[in-house]
C-alpha positions as CSV (number, residue, x, y, z in Angstrom):
1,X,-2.9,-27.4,-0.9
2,X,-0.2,-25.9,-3.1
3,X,3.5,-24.9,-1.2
4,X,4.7,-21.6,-2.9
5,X,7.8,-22.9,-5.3
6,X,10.8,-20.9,-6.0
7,X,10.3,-19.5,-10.4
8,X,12.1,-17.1,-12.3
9,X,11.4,-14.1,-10.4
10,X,9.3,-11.2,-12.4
11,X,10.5,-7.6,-13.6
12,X,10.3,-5.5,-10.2
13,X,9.2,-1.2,-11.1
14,X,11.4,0.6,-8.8
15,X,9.4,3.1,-6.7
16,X,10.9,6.2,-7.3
17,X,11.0,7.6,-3.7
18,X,11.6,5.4,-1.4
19,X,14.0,3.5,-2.7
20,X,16.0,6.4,-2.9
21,X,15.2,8.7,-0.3
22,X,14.1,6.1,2.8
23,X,14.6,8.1,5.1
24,X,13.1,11.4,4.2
25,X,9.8,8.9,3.2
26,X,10.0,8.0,6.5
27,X,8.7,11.6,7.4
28,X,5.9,11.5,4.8
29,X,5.1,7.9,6.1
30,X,4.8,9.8,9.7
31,X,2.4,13.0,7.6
32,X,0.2,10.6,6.3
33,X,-3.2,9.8,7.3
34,X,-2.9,12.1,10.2
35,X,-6.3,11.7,11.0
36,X,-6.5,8.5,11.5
37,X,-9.4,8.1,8.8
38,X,-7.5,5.6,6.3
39,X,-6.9,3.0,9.3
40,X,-10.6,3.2,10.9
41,X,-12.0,2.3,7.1
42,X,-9.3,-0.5,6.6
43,X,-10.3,-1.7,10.6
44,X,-14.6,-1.2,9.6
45,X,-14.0,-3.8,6.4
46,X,-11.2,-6.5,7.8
47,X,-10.4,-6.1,11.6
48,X,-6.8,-8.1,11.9
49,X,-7.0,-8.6,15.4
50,X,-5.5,-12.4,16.3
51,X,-5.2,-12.7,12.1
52,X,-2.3,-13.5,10.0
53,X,-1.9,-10.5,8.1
54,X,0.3,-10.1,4.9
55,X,1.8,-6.6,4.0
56,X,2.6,-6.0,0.5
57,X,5.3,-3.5,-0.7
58,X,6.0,-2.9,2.9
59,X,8.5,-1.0,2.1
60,X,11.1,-0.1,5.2
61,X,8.5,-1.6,7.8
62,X,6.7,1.6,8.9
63,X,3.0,-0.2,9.0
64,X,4.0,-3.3,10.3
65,X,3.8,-2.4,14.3
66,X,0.7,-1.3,14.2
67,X,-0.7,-5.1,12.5
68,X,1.9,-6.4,15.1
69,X,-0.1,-5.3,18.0
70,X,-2.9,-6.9,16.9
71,X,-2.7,-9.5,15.0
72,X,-1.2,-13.0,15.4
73,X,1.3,-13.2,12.4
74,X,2.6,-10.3,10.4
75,X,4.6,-10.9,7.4
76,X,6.0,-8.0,5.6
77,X,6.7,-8.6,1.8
78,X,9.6,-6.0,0.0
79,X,11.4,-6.7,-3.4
80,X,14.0,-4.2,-2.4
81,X,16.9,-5.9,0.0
82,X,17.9,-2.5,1.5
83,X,14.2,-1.7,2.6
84,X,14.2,-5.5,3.7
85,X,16.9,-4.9,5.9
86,X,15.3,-1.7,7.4
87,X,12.2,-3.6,8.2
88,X,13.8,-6.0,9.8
89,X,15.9,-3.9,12.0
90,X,12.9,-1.7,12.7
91,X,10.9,-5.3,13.4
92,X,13.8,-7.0,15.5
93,X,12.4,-8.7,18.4
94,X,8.7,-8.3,17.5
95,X,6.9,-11.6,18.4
96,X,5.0,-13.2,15.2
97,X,6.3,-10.9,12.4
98,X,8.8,-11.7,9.5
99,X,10.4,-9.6,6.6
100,X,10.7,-11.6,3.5
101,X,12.5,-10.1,0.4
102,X,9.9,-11.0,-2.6
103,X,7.9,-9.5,-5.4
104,X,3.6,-9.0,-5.2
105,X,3.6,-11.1,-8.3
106,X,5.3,-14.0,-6.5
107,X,4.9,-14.5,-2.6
108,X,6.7,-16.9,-0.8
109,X,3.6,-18.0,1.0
110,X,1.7,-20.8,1.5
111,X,-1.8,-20.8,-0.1
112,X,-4.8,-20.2,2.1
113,X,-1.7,-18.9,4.6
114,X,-3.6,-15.3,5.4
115,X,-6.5,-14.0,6.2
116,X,-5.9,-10.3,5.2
117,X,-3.5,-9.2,2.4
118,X,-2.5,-5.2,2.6
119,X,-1.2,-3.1,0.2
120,X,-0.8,0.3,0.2
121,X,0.6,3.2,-2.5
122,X,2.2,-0.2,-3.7
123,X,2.2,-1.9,-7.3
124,X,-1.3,-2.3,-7.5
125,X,-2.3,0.3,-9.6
126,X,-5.2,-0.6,-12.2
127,X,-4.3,-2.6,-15.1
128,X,-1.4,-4.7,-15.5
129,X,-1.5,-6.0,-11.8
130,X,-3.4,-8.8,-12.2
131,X,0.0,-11.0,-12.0
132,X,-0.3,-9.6,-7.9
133,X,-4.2,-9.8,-7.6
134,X,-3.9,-13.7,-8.4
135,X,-1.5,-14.3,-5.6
136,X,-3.1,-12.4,-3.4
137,X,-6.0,-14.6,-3.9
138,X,-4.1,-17.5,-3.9
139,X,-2.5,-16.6,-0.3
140,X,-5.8,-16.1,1.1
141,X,-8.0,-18.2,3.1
142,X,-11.8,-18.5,2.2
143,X,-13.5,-15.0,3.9
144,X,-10.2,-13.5,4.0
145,X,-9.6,-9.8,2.8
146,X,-7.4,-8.4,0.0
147,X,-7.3,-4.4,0.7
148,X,-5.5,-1.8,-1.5
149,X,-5.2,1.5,-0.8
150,X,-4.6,3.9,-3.0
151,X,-4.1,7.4,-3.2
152,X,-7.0,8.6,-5.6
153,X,-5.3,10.6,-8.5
154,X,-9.1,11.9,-9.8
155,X,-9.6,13.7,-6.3
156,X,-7.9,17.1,-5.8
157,X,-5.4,18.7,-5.1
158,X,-3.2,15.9,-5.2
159,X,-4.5,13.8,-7.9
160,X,-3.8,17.0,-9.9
161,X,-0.7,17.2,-8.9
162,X,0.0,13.2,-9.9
163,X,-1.6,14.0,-13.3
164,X,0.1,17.0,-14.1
165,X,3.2,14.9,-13.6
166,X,1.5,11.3,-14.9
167,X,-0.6,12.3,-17.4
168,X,-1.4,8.6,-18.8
169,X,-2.9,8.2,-15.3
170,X,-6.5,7.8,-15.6
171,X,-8.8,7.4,-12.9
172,X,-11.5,6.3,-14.9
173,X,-9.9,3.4,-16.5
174,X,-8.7,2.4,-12.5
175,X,-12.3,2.6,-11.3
176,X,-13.0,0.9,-14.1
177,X,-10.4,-2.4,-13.5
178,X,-11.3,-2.8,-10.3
179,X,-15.1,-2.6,-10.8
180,X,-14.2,-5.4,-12.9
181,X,-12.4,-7.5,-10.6
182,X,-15.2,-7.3,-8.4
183,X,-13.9,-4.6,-5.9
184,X,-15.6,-2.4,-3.6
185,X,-14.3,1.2,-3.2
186,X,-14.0,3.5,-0.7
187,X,-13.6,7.1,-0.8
188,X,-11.4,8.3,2.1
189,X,-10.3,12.0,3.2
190,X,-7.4,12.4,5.6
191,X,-4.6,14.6,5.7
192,X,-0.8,14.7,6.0
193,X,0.2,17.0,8.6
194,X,4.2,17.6,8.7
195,X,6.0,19.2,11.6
196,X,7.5,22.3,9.6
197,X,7.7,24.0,6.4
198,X,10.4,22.3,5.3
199,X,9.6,18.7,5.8
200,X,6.8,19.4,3.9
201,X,8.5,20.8,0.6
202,X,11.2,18.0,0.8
203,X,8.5,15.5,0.8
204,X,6.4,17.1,-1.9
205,X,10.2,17.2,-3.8
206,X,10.7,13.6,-4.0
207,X,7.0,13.1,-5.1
208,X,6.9,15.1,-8.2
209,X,8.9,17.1,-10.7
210,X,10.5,20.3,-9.7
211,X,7.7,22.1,-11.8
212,X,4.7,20.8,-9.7
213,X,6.5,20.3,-6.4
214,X,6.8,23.6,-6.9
215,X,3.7,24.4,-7.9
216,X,2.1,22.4,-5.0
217,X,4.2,24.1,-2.6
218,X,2.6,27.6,-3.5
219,X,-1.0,26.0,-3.5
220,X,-0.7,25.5,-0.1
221,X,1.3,27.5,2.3
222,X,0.9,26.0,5.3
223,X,2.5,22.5,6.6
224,X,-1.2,20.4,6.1
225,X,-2.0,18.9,2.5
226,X,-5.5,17.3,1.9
227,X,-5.2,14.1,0.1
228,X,-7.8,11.6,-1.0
229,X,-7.3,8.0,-1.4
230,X,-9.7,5.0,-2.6
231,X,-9.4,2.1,-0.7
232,X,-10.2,-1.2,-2.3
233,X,-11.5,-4.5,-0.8
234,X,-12.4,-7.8,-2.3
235,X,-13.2,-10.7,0.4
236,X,-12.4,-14.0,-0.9
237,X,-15.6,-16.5,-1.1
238,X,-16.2,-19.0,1.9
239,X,-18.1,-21.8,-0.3
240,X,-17.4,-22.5,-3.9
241,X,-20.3,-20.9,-5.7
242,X,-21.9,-23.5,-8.3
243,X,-24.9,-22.8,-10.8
């Protein structure tokens, strides 16, 4: 078995909200998924109870209490040091979990170290991550799980909105890559619900231009946005497969 070794350490995209606005994406974080639909698909394919789980662009933690109740180990993976030191004040004193500073394309993990690997809204985004699919693999032990959720930019409203903004974004051509790489997709509904008004245009502000946040903002009036993700799973073989 092959010990993760320290290499020159790949170009990391900064995400363009969080790392900015952490706190105010900790309200969207609490919007999201508000009914519960995103985590009972993700718990139907790979249930992480008494697992070692591996969280991916984790960001400033907000996910990882909810593996930590369950599972046996939670590792949380960040490239950005001030959202590593967020998680791991939020994570302080939590048996079994650990926030380690490092890029998807390079995990300082063990292979054969995890038996589900999580990502969500982070880096894997179609073509171009195969550097991060490869190490997921690699980290994985046979009939472990790699899941990626994603929000799905052909499904509207938001996808419009994330096209208006991206137009190079192609759904399509996604699909299409992880098809590929031998993924199975989900369509999943849910909702962010936000508290007020205002939560919810500050939050739709630091997702898109001025143009569509406004522009989303007048689509929907109230303080609850459908949004549609895919959510993408690929279990890792148990038995090498031979002809």
């Amino acid at each position: 078995m092959r010990a993760w070794r320290k290499a020159a350490r790949p170009q990391v995209t900064p995400s363009p909200n969080i790392w900015h606005w952490p706190e105010l994406f900790e309200t969207e974080n609490r919007a999201q998924d508000a009914t519960g639909a995103l985590w009972d698909a993700l718990r139907e394919r790979c249930d992480w109870a008494d697992r070692d789980v591996v969280d991916i662009g984790c960001g400033d933690g907000f996910h990882l209490p909810l593996f930590a109740a369950e599972a046996r180990t939670v590792i949380g993976i960040e490239p950005h040091q001030p959202l590593v030191e967020r998680a791991r004040h939020r994570m302080a004193g939590t048996p079994g979990v650990d926030v380690r500073q490092a890029p998807a394309q390079q995990l300082p993990l063990a292979d054969a170290s995890a038996d589900l690997v999580h990502a969500r809204t982070a880096y894997f985004f179609g073509p171009g991550c195969e550097p991060g699919l490869a190490e997921a693999e690699r980290v994985l032990r046979p009939g472990g799980m790699i899941a990626i959720v994603d929000l799905d930019a052909g499904c509207s409203p938001y996808g419009d909105w994330m096209r208006a903004d991206a137009p190079q974004i192609d759904p399509a051509a996604i699909e299409s890559f992880f098809q590929r790489h031998d993924f199975d997709s989900t369509s999943v509904a849910t909702e962010w619900r936000f508290d007020d008004r205002e939560s919810l245009e500050a939050v739709l502000g630091i997702e898109f231009s001025a143009k569509v946040a406004a522009r989303a903002a007048h689509e929907f009036p109230g303080c609850t946005i459908p949004v549609g993700y895919r959510l993408r799973t690929r279990r890792k073989p148990t038995t090498l497969l031979t002809p």
